[in-house]
C-alpha positions in Angstrom: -35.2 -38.7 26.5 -31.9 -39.9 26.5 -29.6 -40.3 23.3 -28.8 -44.2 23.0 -25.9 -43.6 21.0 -23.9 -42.0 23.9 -22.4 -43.9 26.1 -23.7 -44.7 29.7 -21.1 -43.2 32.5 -20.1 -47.5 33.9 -19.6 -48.4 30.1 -15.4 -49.3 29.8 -14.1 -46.7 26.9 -10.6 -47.5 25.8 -8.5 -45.0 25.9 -7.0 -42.9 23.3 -3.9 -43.5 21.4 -1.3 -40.5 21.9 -0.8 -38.7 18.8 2.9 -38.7 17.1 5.8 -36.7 17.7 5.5 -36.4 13.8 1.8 -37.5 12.5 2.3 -38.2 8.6 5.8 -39.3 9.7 4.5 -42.1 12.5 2.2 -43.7 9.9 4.2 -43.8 6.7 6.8 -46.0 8.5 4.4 -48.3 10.1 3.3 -48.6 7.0 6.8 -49.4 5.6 7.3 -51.6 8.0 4.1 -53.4 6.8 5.7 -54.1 4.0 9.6 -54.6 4.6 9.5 -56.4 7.9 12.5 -57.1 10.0 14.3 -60.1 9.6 14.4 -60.8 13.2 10.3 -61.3 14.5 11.0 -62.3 17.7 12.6 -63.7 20.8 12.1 -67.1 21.9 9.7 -68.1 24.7 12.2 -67.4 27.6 9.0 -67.4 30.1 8.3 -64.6 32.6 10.1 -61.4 33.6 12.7 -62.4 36.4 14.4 -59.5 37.8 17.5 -60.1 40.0 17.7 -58.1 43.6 20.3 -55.1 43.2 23.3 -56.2 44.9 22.8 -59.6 42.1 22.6 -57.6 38.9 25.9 -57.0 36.5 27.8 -53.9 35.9 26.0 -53.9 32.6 22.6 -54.0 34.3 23.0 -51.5 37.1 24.4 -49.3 34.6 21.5 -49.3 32.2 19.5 -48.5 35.2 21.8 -45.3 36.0 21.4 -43.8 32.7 17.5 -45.1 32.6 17.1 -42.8 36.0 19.0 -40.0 34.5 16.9 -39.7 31.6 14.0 -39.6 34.4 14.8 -35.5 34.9 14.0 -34.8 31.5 11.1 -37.4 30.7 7.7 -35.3 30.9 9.1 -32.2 30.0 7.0 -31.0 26.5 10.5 -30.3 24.7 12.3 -33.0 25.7 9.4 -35.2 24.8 8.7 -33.8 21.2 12.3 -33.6 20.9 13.3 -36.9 21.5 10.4 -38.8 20.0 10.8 -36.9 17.0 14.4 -37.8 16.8 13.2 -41.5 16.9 11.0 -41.7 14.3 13.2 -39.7 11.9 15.9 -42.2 12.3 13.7 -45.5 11.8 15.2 -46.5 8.5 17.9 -44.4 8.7 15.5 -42.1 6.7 17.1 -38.7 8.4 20.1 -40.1 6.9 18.9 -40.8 3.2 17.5 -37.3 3.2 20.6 -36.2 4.5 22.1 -37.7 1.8 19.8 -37.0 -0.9 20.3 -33.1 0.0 23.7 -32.9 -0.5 23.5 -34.8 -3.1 22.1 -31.5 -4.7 25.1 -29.6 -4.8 26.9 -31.5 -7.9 27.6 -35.0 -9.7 30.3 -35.6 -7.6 27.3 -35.2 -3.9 25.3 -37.5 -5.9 27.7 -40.5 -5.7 28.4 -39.8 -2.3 24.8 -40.0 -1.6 24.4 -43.3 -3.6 27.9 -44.9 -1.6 25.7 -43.7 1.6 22.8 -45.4 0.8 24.3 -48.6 -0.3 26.2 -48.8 3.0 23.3 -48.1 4.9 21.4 -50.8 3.5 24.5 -53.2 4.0 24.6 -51.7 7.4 21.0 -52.7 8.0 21.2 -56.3 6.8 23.8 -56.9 9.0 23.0 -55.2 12.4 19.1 -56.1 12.4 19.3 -59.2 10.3 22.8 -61.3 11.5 23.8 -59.6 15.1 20.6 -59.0 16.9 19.6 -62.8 15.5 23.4 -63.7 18.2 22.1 -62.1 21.3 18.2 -61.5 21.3 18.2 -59.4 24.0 14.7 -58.3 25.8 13.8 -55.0 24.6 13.3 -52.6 28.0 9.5 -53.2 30.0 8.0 -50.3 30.3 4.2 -50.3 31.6 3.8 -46.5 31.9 1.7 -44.3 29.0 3.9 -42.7 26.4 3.1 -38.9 25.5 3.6 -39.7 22.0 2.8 -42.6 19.2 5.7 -44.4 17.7 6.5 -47.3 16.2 7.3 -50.7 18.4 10.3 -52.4 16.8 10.0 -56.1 15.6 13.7 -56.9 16.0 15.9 -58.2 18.9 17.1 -55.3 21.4 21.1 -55.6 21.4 22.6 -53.5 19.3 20.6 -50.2 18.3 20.2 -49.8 15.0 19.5 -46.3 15.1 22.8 -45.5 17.1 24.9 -47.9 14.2 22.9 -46.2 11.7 23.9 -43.0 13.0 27.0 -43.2 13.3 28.0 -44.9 9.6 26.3 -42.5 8.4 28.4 -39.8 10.2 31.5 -41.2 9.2 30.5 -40.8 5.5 29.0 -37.8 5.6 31.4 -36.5 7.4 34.3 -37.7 4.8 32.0 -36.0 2.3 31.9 -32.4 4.1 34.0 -32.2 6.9 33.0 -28.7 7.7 28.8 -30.0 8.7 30.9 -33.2 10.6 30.3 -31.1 14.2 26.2 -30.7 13.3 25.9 -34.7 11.6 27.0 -36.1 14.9 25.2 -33.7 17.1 22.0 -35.0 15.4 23.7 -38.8 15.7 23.7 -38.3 19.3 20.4 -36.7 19.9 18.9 -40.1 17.7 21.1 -42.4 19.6 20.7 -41.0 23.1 16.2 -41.1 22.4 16.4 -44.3 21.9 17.0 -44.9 25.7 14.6 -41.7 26.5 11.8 -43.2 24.7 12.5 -46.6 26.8 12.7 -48.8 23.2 16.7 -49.6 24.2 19.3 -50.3 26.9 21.7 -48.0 27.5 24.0 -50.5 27.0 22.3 -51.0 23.6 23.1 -47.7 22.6 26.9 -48.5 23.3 26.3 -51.5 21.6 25.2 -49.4 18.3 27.8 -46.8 18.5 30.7 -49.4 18.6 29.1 -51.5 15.4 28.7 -48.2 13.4 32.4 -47.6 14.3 33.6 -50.3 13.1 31.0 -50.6 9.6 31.3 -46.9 8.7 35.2 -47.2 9.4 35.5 -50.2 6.9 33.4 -49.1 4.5 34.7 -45.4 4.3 38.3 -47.4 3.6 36.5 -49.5 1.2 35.1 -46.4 -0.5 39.1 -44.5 -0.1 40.0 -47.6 -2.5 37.9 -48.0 -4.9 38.0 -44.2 -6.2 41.3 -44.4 -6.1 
């Protein structure tokens, strides 16, 4: 006698979602973002995918595709994979940063005002990139129709600039200021979250140039904004 609960061999099972590079970590921000949505939802109703014949497409294209194929060597390896997704979901928020932050802000009174200038830049930082610049170009995030080894979170906002890669890098400019001797290991971890973005096929290249320039220019003027005012 068979057992009607179990499925018969033609019935269509959907498949299983991949776990994530960091389980509790993967919920509790899509959960956040539940709450604290982007400010960008969308991008208008542009219509179907059009994709121009090689010799047609920009510099700016054809070089988003060369670092896209680079990336190809590593994609599939186990530790590239945990690595990089990981990286991802630690920087949504900027939260690698905040508890960046929030541990040096251990060491004395003096960490814990750094830590508070840090997190009120970042949030400035935020409002900004993901809120005012993305809203100017609303770039297509990358279309990608093959399965991801990991879960992660799919962004709501625009795809030009990453605001992980601007994230990373005001926060590196702070930190940095803060405790020049960690400055070589905060921007080895900015590049490692700036450079998955592109690995995990969320952002353009190009994207992630995009980021790096607007964190230069945010962390620069805030860290002279900061210079001032302790003065």
């Amino acid at each position: 006698m068979t057992d009607s609960a179990q499925p018969r061999p033609d019935e269509f099972q959907p498949p299983e979602s991949p776990p994530a590079a960091i389980p509790m970590l993967g919920e509790a921000v899509e959960a956040i973002e539940a709450l604290l949505p982007h400010p960008v939802e969308s991008i208008d109703e542009a219509g179907p995918h059009t994709i121009a014949p090689p010799h047609e497409r920009s510099a700016v294209d054809r070089f988003d595709q060369a670092v896209d194929h680079a990336f190809d060597r590593l994609r599939g390896n186990p530790v590239a994979d945990r690595l990089f997704y990981a990286a991802t979901e630690l920087g949504d928020f900027g939260l690698i940063w905040v508890l960046l932050g929030a541990t040096h802000a251990l060491r004395s009174d003096r960490d814990v005002a750094v830590a508070a200038r840090l997190a009120a830049t970042l949030g400035v930082e935020s409002v900004l990139v993901n809120g005012v610049i993305k809203s100017f170009f609303k770039r297509e995030r990358p279309v990608s129709q093959e399965p991801r080894p990991y879960n992660m979170r799919m962004p709501r906002t625009t795809s030009f600039p990453s605001g992980h890669s601007s994230t990373a890098v005001v926060a590196c400019i702070l930190l940095s200021e803060a405790n020049p001797s960690l400055a070589p290991a905060y921007w080895t971890v900015a590049a490692v979250v700036a450079s998955s973005r592109v690995y995990v096929k969320i952002h353009h290249a190009s994207d992630v140039v995009g980021g790096v320039a607007t964190g230069l220019v945010i962390g620069l003027t805030a860290r002279t904004l900061w210079r001032r005012l302790a003065r």
